[in-house]
C-alpha positions in Angstrom: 14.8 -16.3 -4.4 13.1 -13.9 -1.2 12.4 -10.3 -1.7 15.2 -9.6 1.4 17.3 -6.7 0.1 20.9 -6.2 1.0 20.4 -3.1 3.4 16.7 -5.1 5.3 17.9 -4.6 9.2 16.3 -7.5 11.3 15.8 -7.6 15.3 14.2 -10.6 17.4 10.8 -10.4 19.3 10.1 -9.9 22.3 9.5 -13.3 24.6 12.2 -15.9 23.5 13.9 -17.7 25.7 17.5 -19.1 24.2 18.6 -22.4 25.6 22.1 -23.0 24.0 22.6 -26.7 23.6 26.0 -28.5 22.0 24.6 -28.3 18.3 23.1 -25.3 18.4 19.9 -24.2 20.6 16.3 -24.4 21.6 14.2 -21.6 21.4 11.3 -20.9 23.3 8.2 -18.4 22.1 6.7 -18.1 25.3 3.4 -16.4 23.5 2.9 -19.2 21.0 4.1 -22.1 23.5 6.2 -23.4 20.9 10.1 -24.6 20.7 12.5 -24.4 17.7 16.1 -26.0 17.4 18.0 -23.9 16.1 21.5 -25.2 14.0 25.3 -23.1 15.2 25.0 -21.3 11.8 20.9 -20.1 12.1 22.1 -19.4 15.7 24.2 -17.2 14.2 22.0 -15.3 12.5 19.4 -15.2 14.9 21.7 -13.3 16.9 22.5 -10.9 14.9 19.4 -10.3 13.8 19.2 -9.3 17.9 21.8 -7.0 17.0 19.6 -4.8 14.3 22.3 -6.5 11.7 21.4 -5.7 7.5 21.1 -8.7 5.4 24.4 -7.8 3.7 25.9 -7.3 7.0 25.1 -11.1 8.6 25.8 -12.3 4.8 29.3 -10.8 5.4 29.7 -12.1 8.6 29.2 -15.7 7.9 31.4 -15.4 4.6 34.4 -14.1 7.2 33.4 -16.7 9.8 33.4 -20.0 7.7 36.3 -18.4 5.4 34.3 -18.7 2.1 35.6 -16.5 -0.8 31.5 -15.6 -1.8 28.9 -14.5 0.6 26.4 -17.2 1.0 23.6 -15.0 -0.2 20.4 -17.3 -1.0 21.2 -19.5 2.1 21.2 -16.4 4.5 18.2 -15.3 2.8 16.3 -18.7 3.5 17.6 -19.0 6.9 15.9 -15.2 7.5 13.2 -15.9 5.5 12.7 -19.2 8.1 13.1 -16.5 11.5 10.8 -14.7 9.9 7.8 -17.0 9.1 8.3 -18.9 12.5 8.1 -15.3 14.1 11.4 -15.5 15.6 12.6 -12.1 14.5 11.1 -9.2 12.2 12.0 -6.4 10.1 13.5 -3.6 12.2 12.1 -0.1 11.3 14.3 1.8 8.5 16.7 4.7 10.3 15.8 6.9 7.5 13.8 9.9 7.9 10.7 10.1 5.7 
């Protein structure tokens, strides 16, 4: 479906505010004035994308969280693929030396 490889690390931006609510949360880009709800599972992910967590890695987590024998790939994938074209987080540099 995306072209989000197993081993793409992720970190948010800078200026979000995070406003946990009972469902999930709002999030605030103060640089675009604009708020996003956020569902438990993409808050999830959006905070381990604050961690400089891999695809694979926040694939794995969710698999182990919900107890699902197979790793939810393509929905991961979409739910980065959504943090990414609302800004919300970006592609964290590669660790590898050139």
């Amino acid at each position: 479906m995306t072209g989000i490889a197993p081993d793409t690390k992720f970190s948010s931006v800078d200026g979000i505010e995070v406003n946990r609510v009972p469902d999930g949360a709002m999030v605030y880009q103060n640089e675009r004035e604009r708020v996003h709800f956020l569902n438990p599972t993409a808050l999830i992910v959006f905070e381990l994308c604050g961690l400089n967590k891999t695809a694979g890695e926040i694939e794995a987590f969710i698999a182990d969280a919900f107890g699902l024998d197979v790793a939810p790939t393509e929905a991961v994938k979409e739910c980065l693929t959504s943090l990414l074209d609302e800004g919300l987080v970006v592609c964290a540099p590669s660790s590898a030396a050139p």
